[in-house]
N, C-alpha and C positions, 0 to 999 in steps of 0.2 A: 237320352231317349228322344226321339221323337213324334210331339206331343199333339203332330197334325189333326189325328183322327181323335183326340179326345177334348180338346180344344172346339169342337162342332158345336153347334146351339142345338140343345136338344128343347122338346115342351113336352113331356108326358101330362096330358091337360086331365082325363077324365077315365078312372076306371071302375066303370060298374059290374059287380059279378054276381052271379047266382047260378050257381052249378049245381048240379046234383050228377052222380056216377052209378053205373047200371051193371053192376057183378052179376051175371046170369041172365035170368028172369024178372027181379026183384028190384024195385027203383025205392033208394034210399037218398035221403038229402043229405050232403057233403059239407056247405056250404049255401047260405038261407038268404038271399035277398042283402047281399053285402055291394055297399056303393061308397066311393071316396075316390080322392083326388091325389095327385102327387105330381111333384113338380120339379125341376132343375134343381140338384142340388139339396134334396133332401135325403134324412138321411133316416130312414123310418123304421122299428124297433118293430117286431110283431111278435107278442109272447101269448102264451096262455096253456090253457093246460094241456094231455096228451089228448089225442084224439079231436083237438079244435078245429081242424081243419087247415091250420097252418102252409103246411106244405104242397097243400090241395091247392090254398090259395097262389101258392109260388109257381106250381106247375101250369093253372090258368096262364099266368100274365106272361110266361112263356111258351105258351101252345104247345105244352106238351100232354093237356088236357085242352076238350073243349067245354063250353057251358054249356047245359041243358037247357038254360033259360039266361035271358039279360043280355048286354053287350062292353064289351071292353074295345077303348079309344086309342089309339098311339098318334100324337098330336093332331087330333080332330079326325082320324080317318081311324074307320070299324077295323078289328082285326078282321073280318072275313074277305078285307080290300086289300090285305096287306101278304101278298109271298112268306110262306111259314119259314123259309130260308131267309128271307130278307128283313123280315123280324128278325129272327137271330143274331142277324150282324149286329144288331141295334141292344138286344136285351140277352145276356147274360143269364143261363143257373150254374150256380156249380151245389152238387146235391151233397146229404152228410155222407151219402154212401157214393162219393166217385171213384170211380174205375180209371185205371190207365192202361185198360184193355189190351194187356202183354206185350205193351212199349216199355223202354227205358223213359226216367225222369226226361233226356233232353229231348226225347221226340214226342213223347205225350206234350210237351212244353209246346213243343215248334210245331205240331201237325194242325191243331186251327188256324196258324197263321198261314202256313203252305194251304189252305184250301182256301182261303182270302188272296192266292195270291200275290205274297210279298215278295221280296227277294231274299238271298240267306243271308246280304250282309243286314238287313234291316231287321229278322229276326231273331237274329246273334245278339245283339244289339240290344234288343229286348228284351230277349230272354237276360241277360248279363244284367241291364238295367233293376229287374224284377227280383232277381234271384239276391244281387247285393242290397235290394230294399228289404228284403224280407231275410233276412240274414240265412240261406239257403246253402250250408256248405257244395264247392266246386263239386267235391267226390260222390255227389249224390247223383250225377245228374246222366253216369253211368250205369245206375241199379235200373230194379223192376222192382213191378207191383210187393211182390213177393221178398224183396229185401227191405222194405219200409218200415217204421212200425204204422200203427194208429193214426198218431199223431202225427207224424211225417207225411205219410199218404193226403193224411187232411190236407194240411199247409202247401204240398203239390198241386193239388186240386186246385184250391183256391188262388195258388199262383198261376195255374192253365187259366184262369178266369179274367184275371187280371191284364194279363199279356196282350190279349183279346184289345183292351182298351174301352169295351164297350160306355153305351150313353146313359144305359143303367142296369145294373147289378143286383142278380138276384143269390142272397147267401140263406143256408139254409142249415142252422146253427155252424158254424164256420169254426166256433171257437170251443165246441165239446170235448177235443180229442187234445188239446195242446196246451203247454205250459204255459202258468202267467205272465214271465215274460215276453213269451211268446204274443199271447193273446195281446195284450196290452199296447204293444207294437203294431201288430196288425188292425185295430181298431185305429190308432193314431193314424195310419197310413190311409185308410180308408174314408176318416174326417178327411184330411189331405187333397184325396181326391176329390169328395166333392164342394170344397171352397175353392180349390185351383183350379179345376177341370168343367164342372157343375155336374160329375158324374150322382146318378138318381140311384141310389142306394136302400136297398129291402131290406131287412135280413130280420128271422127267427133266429132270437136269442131269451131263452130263460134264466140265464146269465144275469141278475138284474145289472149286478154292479158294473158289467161292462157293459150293457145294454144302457145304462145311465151314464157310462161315460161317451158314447157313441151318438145317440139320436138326438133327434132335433124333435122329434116326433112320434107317439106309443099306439098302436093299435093294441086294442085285445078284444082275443078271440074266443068264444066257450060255446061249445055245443054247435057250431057252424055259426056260431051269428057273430058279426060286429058289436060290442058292448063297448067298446071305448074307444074316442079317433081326439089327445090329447095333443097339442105342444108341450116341449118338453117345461115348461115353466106351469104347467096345470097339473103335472103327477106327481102324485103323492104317492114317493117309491115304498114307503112302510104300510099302506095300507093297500098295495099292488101287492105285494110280496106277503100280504095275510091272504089275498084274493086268490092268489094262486096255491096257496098251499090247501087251503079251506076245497078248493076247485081239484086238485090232486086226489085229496082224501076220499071226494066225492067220488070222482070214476073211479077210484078203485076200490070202493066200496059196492058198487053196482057189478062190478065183477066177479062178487065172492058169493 
């Protein structure tokens, strides 16, 4: 593989959020006065309950929302400075619900590389590199959307993400749909990346145990707001994994 474009020094210095999103008429807060930092090579765990705003927060840092309030950095310069394309080359989603919008496996694979540009021998290449990491049998890479299961689809997805190379990577429970070996694997590869690469790694995972084999670093989130911003040597996984359950019963209590 060739390791040019992941090899680059990234600095994600400062990202402060505070969004709120406007369904109609009605302005609702999403996401409350939330500020932290990330950096090269971190590898950050974001769990909490349903409804925390989680994936609100992923969609922010990839501009696929904007904030209503606050401002988010990419190495010292405002998103509102920065080409919402040319972010992209730089930061990564791949969402729990991606689409391979009625491509086969090998072109959903190779079609962000083709709009970056590359050549076919370079993303053959990659694509081969990616698919033999992630143990991706050859025969798949003929199907479509619609021949996959669940969990296949997943693992597609977050190989389209990967191929990419990006400087940092936003997962958005990655590992819901797929076996433990599976998962386990893809976790390992992902540590990988960012001690060899210094790729900046997100990911919402409720997962605790694989979320504890994976970070370096735990947010959590309940009700929009930031309530916890740990290294991994500060969390106490048994009493996270009461907080969320206790936090689970709640909203679904308020629903009934």
């Amino acid at each position: 593989m060739n390791n040019q474009t992941t090899t680059a020094q990234i600095r994600l210095e400062q990202i402060n959020l505070s969004a709120k999103l406007k369904p109609q008429l009605q302005e609702y807060p999403i996401l409350q006065d939330i500020s932290f930092e990330v950096f090269p090579g971190d590898r950050v765990a974001i769990v909490g309950p349903s409804g925390a705003g989680k994936t609100s927060l992923l969609r922010l840092i990839n501009r696929l929302s904007e904030p209503t309030r606050g401002k988010i950095y990419l190495e010292n310069q405002e998103y509102s400075q920065i080409p919402t394309l040319q972010l992209r080359q730089v930061i990564t989603l791949a969402l729990q619900e991606s689409k391979l919008l009625g491509k086969t496996v090998q072109q959903a694979l190779a079609y962000p590389l083709i709009l970056r540009g590359l050549p076919p021998q370079t993303i053959q290449q990659r694509i081969d590199y990616w698919i033999e990491k992630l143990h991706i049998p050859s025969e798949w890479l003929s199907r479509t959307e619609l021949q996959l299961s669940t969990g296949q689809k997943q693992l597609v997805a977050i190989t389209r993400a990967l191929v990419i190379q990006p400087k940092v990577l936003l997962l958005d429970e990655p590992t819901s749909a797929l076996d433990t070996g599976t998962a386990a694997n893809l976790m390992h590869i992902l540590t990988q990346m960012t001690q060899t690469h210094q790729t900046t790694i997100l990911m919402i995972n409720n997962q605790l145990d694989l979320a504890q084999m994976f970070c370096n670093r735990l947010l959590y989130l309940q009700q929009g707001q930031l309530f916890t911003d740990e290294t991994a040597p500060e969390i106490n996984w048994i009493n996270l994994k009461e907080r969320l359950i206790q936090a689970e019963t709640q909203a679904a209590a308020e629903w009934i």
